[in-house]
DSSP file (Angstrom, degrees, kcal/mol; ACC not computed):
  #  RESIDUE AA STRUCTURE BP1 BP2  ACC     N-H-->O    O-->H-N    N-H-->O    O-->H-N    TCO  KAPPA ALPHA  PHI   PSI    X-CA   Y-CA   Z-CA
    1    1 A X              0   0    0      0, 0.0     3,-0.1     0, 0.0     2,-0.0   0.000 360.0 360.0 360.0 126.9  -49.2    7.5  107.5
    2    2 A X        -     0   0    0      1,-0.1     2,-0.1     2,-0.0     0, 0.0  -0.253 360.0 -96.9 -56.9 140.5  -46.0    8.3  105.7
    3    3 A X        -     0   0    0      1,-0.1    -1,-0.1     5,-0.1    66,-0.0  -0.396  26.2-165.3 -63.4 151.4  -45.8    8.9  102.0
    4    4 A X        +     0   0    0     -2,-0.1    -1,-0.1    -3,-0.1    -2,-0.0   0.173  44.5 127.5-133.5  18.5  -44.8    5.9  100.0
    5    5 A X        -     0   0    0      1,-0.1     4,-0.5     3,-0.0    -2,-0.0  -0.042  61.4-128.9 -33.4 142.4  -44.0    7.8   96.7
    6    6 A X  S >  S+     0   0    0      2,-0.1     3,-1.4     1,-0.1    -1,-0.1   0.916 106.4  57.0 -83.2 -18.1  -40.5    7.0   95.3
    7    7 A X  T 3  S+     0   0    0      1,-0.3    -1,-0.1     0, 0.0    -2,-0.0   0.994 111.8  41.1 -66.5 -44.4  -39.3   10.3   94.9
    8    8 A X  T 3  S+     0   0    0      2,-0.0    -1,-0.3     0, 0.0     2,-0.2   0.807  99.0 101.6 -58.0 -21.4  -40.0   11.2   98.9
    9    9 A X  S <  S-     0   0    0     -3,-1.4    45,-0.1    -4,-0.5    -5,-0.1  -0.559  83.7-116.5-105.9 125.4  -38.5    7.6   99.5
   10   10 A X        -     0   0    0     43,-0.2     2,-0.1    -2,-0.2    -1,-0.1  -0.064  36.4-110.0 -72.2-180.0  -34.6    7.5  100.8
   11   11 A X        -     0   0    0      0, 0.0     2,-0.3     0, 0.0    -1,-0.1  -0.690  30.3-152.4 -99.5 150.7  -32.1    5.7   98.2
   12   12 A X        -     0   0    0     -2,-0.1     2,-0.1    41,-0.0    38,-0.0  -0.971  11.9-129.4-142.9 172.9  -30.5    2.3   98.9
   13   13 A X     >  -     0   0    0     -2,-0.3     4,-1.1     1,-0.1     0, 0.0  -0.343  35.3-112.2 -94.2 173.3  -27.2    0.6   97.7
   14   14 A X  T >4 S+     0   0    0      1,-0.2     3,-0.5     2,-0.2     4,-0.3   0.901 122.6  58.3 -64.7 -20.4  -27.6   -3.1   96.3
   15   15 A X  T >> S+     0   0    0      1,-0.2     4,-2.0     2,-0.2     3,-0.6   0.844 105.0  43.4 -89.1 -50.6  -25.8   -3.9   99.5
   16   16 A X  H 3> S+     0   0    0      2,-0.2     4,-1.4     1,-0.2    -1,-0.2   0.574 107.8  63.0 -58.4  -7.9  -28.4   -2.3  102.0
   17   17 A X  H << S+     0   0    0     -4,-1.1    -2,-0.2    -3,-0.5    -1,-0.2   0.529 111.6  33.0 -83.4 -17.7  -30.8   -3.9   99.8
   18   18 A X  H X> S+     0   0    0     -3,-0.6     4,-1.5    -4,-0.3     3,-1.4   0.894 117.1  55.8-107.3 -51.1  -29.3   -7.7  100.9
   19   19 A X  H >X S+     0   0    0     -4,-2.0     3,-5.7     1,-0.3     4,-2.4   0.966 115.8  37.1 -71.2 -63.1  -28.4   -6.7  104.3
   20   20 A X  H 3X S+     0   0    0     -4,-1.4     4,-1.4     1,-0.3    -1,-0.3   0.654 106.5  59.3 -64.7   1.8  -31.9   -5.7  104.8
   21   21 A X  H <4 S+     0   0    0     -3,-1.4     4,-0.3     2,-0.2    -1,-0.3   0.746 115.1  45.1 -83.2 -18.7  -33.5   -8.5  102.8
   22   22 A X  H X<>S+     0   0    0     -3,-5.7     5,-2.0    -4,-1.5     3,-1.9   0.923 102.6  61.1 -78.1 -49.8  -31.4  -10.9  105.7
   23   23 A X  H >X5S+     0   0    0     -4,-2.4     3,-9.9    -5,-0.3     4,-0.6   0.950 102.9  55.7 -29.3 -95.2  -32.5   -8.8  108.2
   24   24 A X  T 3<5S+     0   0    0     -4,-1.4    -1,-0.2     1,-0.3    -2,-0.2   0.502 104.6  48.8  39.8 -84.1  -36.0  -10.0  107.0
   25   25 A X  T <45S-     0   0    0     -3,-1.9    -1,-0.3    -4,-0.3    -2,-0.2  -0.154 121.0 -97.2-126.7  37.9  -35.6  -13.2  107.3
   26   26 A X  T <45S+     0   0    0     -3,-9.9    -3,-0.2     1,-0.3    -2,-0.2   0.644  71.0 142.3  88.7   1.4  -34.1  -13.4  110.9
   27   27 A X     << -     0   0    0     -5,-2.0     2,-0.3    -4,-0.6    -1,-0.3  -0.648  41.9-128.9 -89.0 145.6  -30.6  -13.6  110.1
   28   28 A X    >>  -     0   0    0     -2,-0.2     3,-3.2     1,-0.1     4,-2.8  -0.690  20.5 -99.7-113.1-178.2  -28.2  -11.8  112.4
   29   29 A X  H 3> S+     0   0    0      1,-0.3     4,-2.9    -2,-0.3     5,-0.3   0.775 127.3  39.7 -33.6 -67.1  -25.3   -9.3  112.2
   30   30 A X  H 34 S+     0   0    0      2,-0.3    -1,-0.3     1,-0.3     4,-0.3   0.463 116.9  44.7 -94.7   2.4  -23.0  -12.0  112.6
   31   31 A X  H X>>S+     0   0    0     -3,-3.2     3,-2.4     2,-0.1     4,-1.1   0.690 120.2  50.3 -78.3 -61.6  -24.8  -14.8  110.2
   32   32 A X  H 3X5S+     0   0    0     -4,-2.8     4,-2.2     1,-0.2     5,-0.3   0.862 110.3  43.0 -50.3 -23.9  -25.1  -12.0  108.0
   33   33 A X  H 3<>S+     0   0    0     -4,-2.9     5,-5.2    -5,-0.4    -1,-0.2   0.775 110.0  53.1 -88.6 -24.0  -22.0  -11.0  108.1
   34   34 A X  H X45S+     0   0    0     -3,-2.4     3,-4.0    -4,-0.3    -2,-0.1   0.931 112.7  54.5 -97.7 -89.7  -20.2  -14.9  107.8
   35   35 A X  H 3<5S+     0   0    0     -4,-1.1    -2,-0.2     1,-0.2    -1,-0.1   0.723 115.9  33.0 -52.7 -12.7  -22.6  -15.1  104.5
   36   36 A X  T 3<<S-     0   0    0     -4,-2.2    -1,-0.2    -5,-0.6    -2,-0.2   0.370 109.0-118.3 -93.4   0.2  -21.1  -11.7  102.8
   37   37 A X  T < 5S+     0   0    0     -3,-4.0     2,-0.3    -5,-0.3    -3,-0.2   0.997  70.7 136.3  43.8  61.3  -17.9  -12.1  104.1
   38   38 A X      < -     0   0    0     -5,-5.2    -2,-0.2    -6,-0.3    -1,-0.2  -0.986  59.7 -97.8-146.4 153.9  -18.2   -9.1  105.9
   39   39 A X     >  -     0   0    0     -2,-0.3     4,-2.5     1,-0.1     3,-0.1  -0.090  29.9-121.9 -77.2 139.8  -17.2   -8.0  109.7
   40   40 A X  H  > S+     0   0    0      1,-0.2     4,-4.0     2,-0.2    -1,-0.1   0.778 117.4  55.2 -49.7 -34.6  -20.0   -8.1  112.2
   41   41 A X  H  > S+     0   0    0      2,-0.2     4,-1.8     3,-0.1    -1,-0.2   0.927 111.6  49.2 -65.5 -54.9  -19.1   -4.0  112.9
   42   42 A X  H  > S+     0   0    0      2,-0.2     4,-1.5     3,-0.2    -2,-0.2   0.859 110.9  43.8 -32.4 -50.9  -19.7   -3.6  108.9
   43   43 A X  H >X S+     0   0    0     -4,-2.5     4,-3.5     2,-0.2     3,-1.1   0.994 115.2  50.1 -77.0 -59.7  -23.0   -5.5  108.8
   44   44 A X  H 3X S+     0   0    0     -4,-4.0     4,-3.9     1,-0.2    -2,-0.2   0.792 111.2  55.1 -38.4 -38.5  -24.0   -3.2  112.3
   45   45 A X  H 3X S+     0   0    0     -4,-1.8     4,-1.6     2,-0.2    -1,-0.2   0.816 114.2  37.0 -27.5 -62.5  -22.9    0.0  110.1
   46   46 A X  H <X S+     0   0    0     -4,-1.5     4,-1.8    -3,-1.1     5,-0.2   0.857 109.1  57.0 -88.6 -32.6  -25.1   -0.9  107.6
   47   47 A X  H >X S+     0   0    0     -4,-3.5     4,-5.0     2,-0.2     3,-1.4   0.998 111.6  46.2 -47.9 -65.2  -27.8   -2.1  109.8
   48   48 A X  H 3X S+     0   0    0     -4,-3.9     4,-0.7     1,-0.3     5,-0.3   0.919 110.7  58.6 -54.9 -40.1  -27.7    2.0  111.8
   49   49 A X  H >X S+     0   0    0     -4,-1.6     4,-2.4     2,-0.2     3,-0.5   0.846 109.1  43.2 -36.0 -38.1  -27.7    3.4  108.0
   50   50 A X  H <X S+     0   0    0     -4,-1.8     4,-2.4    -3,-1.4     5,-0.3   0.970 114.6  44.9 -93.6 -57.7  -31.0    1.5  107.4
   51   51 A X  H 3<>S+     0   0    0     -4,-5.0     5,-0.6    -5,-0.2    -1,-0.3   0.593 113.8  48.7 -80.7  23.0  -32.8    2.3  110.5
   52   52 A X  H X<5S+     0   0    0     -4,-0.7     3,-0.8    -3,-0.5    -2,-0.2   0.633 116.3  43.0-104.4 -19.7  -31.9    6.0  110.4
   53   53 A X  H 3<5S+     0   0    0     -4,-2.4   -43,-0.2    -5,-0.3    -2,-0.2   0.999 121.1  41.5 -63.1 -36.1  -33.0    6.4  106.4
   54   54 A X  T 3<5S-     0   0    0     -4,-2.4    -1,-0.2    -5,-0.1    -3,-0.1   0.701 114.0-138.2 -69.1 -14.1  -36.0    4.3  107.3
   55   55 A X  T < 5 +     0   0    0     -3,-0.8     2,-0.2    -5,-0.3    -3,-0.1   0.905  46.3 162.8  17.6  71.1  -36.1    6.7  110.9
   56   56 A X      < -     0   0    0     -5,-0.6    -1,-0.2     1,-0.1     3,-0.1  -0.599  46.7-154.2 -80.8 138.6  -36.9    3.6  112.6
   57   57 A X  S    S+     0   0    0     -2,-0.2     2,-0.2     1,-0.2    -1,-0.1   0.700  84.4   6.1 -57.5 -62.0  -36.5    3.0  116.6
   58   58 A X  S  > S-     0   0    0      1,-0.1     4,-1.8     0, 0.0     3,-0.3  -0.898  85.5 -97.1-153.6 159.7  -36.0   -0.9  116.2
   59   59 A X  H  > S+     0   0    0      1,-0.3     4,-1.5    -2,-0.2    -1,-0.1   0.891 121.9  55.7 -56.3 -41.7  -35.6   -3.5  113.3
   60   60 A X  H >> S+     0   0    0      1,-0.2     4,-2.4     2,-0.2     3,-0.9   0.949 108.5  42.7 -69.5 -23.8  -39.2   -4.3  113.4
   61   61 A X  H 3> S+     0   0    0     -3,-0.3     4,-2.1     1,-0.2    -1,-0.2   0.888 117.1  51.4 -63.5 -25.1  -40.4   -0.7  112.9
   62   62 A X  H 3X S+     0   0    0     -4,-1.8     4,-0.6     2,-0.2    -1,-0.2   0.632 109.7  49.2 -86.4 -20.6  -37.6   -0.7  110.3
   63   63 A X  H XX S+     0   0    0     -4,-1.5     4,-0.7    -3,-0.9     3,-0.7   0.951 110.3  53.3 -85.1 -52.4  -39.1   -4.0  108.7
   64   64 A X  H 3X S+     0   0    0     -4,-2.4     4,-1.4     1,-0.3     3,-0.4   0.758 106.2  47.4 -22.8 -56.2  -42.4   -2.4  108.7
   65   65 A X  H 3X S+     0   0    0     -4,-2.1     4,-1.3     1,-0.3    -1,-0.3   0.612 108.6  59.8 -96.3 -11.2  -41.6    0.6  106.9
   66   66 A X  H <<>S+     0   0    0     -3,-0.7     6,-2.7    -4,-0.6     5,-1.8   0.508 106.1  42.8 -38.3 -29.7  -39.9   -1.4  104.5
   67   67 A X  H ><5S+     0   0    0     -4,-0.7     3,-0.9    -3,-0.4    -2,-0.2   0.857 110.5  61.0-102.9 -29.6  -42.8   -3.5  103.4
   68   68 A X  H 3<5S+     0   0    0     -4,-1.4    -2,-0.1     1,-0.2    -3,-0.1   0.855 101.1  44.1  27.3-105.8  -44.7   -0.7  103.4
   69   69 A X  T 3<5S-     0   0    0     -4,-1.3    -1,-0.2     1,-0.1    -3,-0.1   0.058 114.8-113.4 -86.8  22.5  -42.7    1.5  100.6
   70   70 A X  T < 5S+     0   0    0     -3,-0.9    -3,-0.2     1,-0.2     3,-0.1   0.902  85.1 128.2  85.5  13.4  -42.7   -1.9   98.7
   71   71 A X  S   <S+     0   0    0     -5,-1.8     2,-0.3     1,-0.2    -4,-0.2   0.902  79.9  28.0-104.8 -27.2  -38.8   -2.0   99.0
   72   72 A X  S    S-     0   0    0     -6,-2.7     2,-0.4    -9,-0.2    -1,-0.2  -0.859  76.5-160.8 -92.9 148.4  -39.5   -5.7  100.5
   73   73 A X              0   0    0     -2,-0.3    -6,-0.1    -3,-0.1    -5,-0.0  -0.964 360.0 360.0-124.3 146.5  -42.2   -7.8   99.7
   74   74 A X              0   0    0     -2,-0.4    -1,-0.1    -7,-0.1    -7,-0.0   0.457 360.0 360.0-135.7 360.0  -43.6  -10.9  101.6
């Protein structure tokens, strides 16, 4: 099991913090991207940031280890 300390834990911008809170809750690149007013390639951008700091395979592994470290709650 991976540590869930903050110091061990990567840093995120407020902006990976919303992508990934959409993420979440099922929205996709291109919803998210239509509600931030930001380009579907932007929102994918931020999407590969997240799963390689999370070093996630696939959004659910990436959701997991987000609820996890506490960085989402459900």
């Amino acid at each position: 099991m991976q540590q869930t300390s903050t110091e061990n834990r990567p840093q995120f911008s407020p902006k990976e913090l919303e992508i990934l809170r959409l993420i979440s809750e099922g929205y996709s690149s291109l919803e998210i991207g239509k509600k931030l007013f930001l380009s579907v390639d932007t929102i994918k951008s931020y999407r590969k940031k997240l799963m390689i700091k999370f070093q996630a395979r696939n959004v659910a592994g990436m959701i997991r280890r987000a609820i996890e470290q506490k960085i989402i709650l459900f």
